[in-house]
N, C-alpha and C positions, 0 to 999 in steps of 0.2 A: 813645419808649424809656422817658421817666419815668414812662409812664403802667401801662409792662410793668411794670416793677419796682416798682411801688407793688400791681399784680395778687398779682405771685411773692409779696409781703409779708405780704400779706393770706391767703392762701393758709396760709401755711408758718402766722400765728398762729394758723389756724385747727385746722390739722392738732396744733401743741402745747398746743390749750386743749383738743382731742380726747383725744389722750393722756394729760387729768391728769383725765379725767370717767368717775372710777369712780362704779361705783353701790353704794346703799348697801339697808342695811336698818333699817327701823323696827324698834325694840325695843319689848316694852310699857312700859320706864322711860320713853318719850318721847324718847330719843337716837336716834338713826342710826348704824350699824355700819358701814363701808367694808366691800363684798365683798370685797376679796383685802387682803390683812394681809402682816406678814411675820413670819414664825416666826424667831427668834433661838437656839432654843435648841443650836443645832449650829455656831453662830457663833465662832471665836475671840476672844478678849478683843485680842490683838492686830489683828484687824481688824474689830474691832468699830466704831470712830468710822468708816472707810470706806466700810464697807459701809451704814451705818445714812444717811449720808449721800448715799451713792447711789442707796440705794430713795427718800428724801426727794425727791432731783431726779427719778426717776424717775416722780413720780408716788404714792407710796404715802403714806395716809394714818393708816394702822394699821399699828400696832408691837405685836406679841404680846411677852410675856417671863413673868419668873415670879420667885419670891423662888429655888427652887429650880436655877435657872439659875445662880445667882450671875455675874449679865450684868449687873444692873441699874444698877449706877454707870457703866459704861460705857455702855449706852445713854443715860445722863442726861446725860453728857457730850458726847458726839454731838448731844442731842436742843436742849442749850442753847446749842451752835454754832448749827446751825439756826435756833434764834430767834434769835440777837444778828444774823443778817443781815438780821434786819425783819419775820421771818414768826408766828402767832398760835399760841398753844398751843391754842386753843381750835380751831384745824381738825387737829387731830391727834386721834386714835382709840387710848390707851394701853391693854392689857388687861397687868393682874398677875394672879398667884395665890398663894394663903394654902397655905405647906406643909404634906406632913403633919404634920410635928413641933409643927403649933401648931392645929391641931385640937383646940383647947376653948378655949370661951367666955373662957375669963381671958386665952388668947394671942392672938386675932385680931386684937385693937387696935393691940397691942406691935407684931406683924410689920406690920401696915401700914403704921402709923408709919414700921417701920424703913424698907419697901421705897420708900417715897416719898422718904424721905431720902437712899436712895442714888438714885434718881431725879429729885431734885432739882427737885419738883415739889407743888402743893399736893394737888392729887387725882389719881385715874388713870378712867379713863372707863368701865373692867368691871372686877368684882373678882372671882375664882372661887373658889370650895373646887375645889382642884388634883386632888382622889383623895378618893374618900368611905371609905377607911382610914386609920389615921392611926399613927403610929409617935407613939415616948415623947418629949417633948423633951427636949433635950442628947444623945439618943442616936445612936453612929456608924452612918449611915444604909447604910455598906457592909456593916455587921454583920449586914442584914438579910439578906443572900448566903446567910451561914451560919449565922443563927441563927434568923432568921425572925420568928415569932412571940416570944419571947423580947426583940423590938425593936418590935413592933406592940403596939397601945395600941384602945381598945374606946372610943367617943366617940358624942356625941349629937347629931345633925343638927338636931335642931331648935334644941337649946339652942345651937347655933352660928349659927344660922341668925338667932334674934333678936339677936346680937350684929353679924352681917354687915349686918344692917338699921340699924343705930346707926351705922354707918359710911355709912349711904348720907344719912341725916338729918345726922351730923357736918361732911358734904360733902366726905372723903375720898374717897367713890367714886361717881360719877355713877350708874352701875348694876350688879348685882350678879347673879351665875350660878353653874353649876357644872362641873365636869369629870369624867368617868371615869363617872357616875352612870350604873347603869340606870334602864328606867323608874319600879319600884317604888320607889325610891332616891327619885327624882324629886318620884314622886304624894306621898310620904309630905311633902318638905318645901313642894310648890307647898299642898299643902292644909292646911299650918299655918300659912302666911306672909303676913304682911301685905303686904310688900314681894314681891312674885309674881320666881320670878328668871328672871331676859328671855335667858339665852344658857344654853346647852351646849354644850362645847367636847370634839368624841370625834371618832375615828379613825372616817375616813370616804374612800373610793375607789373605784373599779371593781371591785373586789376584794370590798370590803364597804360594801355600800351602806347596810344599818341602815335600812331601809324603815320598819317599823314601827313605833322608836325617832324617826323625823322626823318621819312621821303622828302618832305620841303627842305629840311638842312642838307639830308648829304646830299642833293642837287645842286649846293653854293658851299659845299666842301665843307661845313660846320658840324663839326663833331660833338656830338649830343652825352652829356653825363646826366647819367639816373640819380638823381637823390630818394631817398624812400623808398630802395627798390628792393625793399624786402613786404612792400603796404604798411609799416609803421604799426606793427601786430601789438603795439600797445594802445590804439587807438582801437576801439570798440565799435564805436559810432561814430559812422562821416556823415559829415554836414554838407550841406552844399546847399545855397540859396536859400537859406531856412528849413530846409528840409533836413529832416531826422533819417536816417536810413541804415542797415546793419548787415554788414559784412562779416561773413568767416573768417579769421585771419589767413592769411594764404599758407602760413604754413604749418596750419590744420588742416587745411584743404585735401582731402582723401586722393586727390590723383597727386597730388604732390608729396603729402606725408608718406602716403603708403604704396602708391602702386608707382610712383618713378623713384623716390628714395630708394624702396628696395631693390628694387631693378638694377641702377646704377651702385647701388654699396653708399649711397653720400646722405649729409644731412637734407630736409629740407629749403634750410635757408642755400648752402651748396644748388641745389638744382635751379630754384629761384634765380640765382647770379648768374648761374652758367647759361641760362634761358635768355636775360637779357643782354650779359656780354657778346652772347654766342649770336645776338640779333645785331652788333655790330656800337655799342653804346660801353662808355665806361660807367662805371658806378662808385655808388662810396656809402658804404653803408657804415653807420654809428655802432661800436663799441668800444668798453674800453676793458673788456675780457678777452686776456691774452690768449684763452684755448679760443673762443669762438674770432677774435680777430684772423688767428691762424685759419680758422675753418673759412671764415670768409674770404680770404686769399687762395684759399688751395681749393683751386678752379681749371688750373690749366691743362691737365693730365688727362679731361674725359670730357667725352661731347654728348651732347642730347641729338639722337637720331629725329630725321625731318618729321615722323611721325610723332612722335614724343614734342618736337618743337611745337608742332600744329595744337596739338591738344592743350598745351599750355597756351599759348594764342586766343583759344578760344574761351579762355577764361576770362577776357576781357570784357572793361563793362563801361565801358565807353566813360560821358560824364559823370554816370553812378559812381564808379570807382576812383575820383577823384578824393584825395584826403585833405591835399592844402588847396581849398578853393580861397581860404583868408577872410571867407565874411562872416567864420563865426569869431576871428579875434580883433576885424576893422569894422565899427558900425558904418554903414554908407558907405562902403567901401567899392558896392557896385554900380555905386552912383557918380563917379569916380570917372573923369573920358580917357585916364589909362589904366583902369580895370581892366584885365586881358582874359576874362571869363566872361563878357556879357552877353556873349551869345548863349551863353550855356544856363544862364538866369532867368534870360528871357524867353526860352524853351523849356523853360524846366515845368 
């Protein structure tokens, strides 16, 4: 009997050292990325320390957030429970980002500074340019609703960019990326930088896969995170350039709810992750429900065969299936010369 119960033992710690072995990715900073993260920004501040502590036991080693979230003290507070019960900052995967308000070189030090301090921590492990547009600072960023341009602000990537590189030699940020950026966006600041930036963080799903935009990063080694990559199945209707237009949530979508969910044994949202993990991207999908965070992470144990991958593929819907195109919450937003959708406007 002892010898069973010493088996079951053995077993069961097998099965939870299984559950906390996500995989990661090489960056060209020389850091490792945790594939699945967890997106905070639709998190309440009241359940902020539970949630954040929940993904922790569950396994996640990556915490997305942002100055713009205004989450950051409460993740810090969450983050420093978790160490005081004996665990290492140094296995945690932090990603901040520099708002638009402080897009130029004199303010990215200030807001790091600050976002660390509400973080309560000495560095953070990614550091992004949030939106390659940038609003005025001090200015009311709801004003941008209705006034638009009159709150947007005209700013220099590169001359930002050697100031984001100070921060990575300061040792405030381990490595440094961008967000929102197209590829042009992109080539202009990887081929002025010394400090090459190892992640892009864009809207990425079965919806809108951005093929080309992944093939253009992992060509200059930048490792691509999906946010929204479950299509943000609370959003009904995506807008894009004015246009109204209506989407199935994808995980309603019958070859996903029903003919590979069963197939494979997993959830929905499960085949979703593993379709785009398994295309070579990390992701970070938002909750702060500790069964479906779990589900969200437990991806590593089962693959989508090539034929399975393809069918999912083709659910793609190019610009249509954009959700954050931004110009249903910036009026004149793509009037804007670092709007990084204009092509997609002016074909629409």
């Amino acid at each position: 009997m002892l010898k069973l119960i010493n088996i079951v033992c053995l077993l069961v710690a097998i099965n939870l050292q299984g559950s906390f072995a996500v995989e990661k990715l090489k960056l060209s900073s020389g850091y490792e990325i945790p594939v699945v993260g967890l997106g905070t920004s639709t998190i309440k501040l009241d359940n902020m320390e539970e949630a954040i502590l929940s993904a922790l036991n569950n396994g996640y080693r990556h915490i997305d957030t942002a100055f713009s979230y205004k989450n950051e003290a409460a993740i810090g507070k969450a983050v420093k429970k978790w160490l005081d019960m004996g665990n290492k900052r140094e296995d945690l995967f932090i990603t901040s980002k520099l708002p638009s308000q402080a897009h130029r070189p004199e303010s990215i030090e200030k807001y790091l500074i600050q976002s660390l301090k509400d973080l309560d921590m000495d560095y953070v492990d990614m550091y992004l340019i949030h939106t390659p547009w940038a609003s005025k600072e001090g200015a009311n960023l709801d004003a941008l609703i209705e006034n638009g341009n009159e709150v947007l602000d005209d700013v220099d990537h590169i001359a930002m960019w050697k100031v984001m590189e100070k921060q990575v030699k300061a040792g405030r940020a381990k490595s440094i990326g961008l967000s929102n950026f197209n590829k042009s966006q992109i080539a202009r600041v990887y081929d002025n930088a010394e400090i090459k930036p190892s992640n892009l963080q864009v809207e990425s799903h079965a919806y809108l896969h951005q093929k080309e935009l992944r093939k253009f990063c992992k060509e200059r080694n930048i490792v691509v995170t999906a946010y929204a990559p479950l299509g943000s199945h609370g959003t009904r209707y995506y807008t894009h350039g004015g246009t109204k237009k209506e989407l199935p949530s994808l995980l309603t979508v019958p070859l996903v709810k029903d003919e590979l969910a069963q197939k494979y044994k997993r959830t929905p949202a499960q085949i979703l992750l593993r379709h785009t993990v398994q295309d070579g991207l990390a992701v970070i999908p938002k909750s702060a429900n500790a069964a479906r965070q779990k589900e969200n992470i437990d991806i590593f144990d089962f693959e989508l065969d090539d034929e399975d991958m393809k069918k999912l593929d083709e659910l793609d819907k190019g610009k249509y299936g954009r959700v954050f195109d931004f110009l249903a919450w910036y009026k004149d937003l793509d009037k804007h010369p670092q709007y990084p959708f204009v092509s997609e406007v002016q074909s629409a």
